[in-house]
C-alpha positions as CSV (number, residue, x, y, z in Angstrom):
1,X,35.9,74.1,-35.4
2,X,34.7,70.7,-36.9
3,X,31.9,69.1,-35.4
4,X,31.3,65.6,-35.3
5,X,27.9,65.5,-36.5
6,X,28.7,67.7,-39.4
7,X,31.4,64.9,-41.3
8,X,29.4,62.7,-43.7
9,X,30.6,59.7,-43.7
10,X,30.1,56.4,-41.7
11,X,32.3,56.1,-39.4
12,X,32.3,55.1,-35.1
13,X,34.6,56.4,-32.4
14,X,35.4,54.1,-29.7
15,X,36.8,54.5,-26.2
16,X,40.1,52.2,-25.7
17,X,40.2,53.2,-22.1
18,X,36.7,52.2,-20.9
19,X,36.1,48.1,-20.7
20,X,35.5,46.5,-23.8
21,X,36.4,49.5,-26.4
22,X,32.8,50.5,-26.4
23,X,31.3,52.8,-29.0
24,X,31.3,56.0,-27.9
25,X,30.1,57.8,-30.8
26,X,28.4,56.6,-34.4
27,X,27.5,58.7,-37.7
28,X,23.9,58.9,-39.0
29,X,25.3,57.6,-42.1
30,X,27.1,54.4,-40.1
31,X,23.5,54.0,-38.8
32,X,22.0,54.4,-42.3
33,X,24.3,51.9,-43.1
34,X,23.8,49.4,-40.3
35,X,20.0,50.1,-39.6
36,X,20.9,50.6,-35.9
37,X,20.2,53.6,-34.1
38,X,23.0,55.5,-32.7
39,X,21.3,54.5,-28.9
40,X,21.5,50.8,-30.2
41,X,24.9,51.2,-31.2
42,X,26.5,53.3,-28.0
43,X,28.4,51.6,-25.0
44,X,28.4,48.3,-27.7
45,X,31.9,46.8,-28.7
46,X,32.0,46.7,-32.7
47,X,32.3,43.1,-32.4
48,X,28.5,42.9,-32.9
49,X,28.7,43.3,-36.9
50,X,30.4,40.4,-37.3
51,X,28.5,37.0,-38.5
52,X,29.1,33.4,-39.3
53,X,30.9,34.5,-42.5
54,X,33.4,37.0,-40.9
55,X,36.9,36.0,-41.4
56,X,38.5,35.5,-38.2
57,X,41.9,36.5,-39.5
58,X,40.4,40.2,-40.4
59,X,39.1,40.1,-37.4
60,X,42.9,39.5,-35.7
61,X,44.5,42.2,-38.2
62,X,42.2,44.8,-36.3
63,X,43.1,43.4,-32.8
64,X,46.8,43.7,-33.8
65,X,46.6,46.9,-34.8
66,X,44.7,48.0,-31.5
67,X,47.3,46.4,-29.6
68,X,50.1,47.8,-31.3
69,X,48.1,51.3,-31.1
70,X,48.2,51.2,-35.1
71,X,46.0,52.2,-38.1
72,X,44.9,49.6,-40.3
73,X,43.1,48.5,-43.3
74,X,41.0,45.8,-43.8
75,X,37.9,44.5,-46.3
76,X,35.8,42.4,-43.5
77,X,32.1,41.2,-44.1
78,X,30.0,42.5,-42.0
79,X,25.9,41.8,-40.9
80,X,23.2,44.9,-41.0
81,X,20.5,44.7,-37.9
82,X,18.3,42.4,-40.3
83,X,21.2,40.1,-41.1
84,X,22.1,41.5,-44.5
85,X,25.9,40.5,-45.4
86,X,28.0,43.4,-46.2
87,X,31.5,44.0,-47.3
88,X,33.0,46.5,-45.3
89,X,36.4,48.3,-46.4
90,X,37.5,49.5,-42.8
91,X,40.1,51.7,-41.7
92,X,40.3,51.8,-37.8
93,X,43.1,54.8,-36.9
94,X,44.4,55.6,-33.5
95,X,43.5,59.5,-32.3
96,X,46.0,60.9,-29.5
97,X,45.6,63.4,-27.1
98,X,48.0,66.4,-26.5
99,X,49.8,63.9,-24.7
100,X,50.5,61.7,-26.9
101,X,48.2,58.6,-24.9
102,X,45.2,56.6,-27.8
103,X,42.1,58.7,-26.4
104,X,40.0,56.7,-28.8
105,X,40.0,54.8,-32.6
106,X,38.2,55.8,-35.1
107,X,36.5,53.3,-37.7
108,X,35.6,54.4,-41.3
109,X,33.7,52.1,-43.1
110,X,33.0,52.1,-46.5
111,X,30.5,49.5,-48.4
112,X,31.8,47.6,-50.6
113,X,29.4,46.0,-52.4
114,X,26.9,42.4,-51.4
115,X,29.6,40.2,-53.0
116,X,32.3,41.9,-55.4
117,X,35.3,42.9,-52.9
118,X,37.7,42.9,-55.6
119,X,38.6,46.4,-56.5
120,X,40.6,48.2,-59.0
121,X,43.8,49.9,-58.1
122,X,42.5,53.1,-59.2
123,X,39.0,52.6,-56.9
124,X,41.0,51.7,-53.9
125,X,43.4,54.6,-54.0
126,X,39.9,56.4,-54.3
127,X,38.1,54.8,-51.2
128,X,41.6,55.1,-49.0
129,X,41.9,58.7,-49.6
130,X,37.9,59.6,-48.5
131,X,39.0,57.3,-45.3
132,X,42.0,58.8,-44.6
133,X,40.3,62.7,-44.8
134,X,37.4,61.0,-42.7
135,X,40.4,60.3,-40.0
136,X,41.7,63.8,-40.4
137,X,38.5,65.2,-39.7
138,X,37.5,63.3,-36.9
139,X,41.0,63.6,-35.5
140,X,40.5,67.9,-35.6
141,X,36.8,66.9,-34.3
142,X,37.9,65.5,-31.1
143,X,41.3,67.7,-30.2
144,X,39.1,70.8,-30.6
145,X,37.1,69.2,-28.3
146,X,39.6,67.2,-25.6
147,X,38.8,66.8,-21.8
148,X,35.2,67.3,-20.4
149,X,33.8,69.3,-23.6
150,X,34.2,65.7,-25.7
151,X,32.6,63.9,-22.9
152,X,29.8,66.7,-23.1
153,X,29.3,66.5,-26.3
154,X,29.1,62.5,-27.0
155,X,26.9,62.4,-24.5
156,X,24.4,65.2,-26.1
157,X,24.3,62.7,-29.0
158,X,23.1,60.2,-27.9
């Protein structure tokens, strides 16, 4: 069995069937790479990374995608706790239950860099591949752990 805490990489799960899609989960390395705490970070909609800079049509890609229970990928900048621009190279992935219903998404972020978002071909095949095994991961994560044994344990991590 996989264990949440165990994948490293910075990545969130939130809760599409609570108000507001609040986080319901965050990696130590997502809070490395924010400088929040995981208890800062908890019960918060991700909408809090974005700053004055934040493209708002990045910003709609990842509504779409919610909306249309999709996965997508998008490079947004995002702000640290101390205001600190970053680029973030996001994939946000549906996970189902047995049933086939969006129990939660999962958002893998991976820096990009303070101003350079321009990649080569060969670097993004690279990043899209680690996010893609982050999803798989997480997705094995949370079905090993469906119904009341998930809720147990997201709440222990906090």
């Amino acid at each position: 069995m996989i264990s949440l805490t165990r994948i490293q990489q910075s990545f969130v799960l939130s809760d599409p069937n609570l108000p507001d899609m609040p986080i319901v989960y965050a990696s130590d390395l997502f809070c490395d790479l924010t400088g929040y705490s995981r208890e800062e970070v908890v019960g918060r909609n991700c909408r809090f990374l974005q700053g004055p800079d934040t493209d708002p049509e990045d910003v709609q890609k990842i509504r779409e995608a919610v909306k249309e229970e999709q996965a997508c990928t998008v490079k947004i900048l995002n702000y640290r706790k101390d205001k600190t621009p970053f680029y973030n190279y996001l994939q946000v992935s549906p996970v189902r239950n047995c049933g086939g219903k969006v129990a939660f998404y999962v958002g893998v972020q991976l820096e990009m860099g303070e101003v350079d978002t321009d990649t080569s071909q060969e670097t993004g095949m690279s990043a899209h591949a680690k996010q893609l095994g982050t999803v798989g991961l997480v997705r094995v994560a949370v079905r090993s752990l469906q119904g009341s044994g998930l809720r147990r344990t997201l709440k222990r991590t906090v």
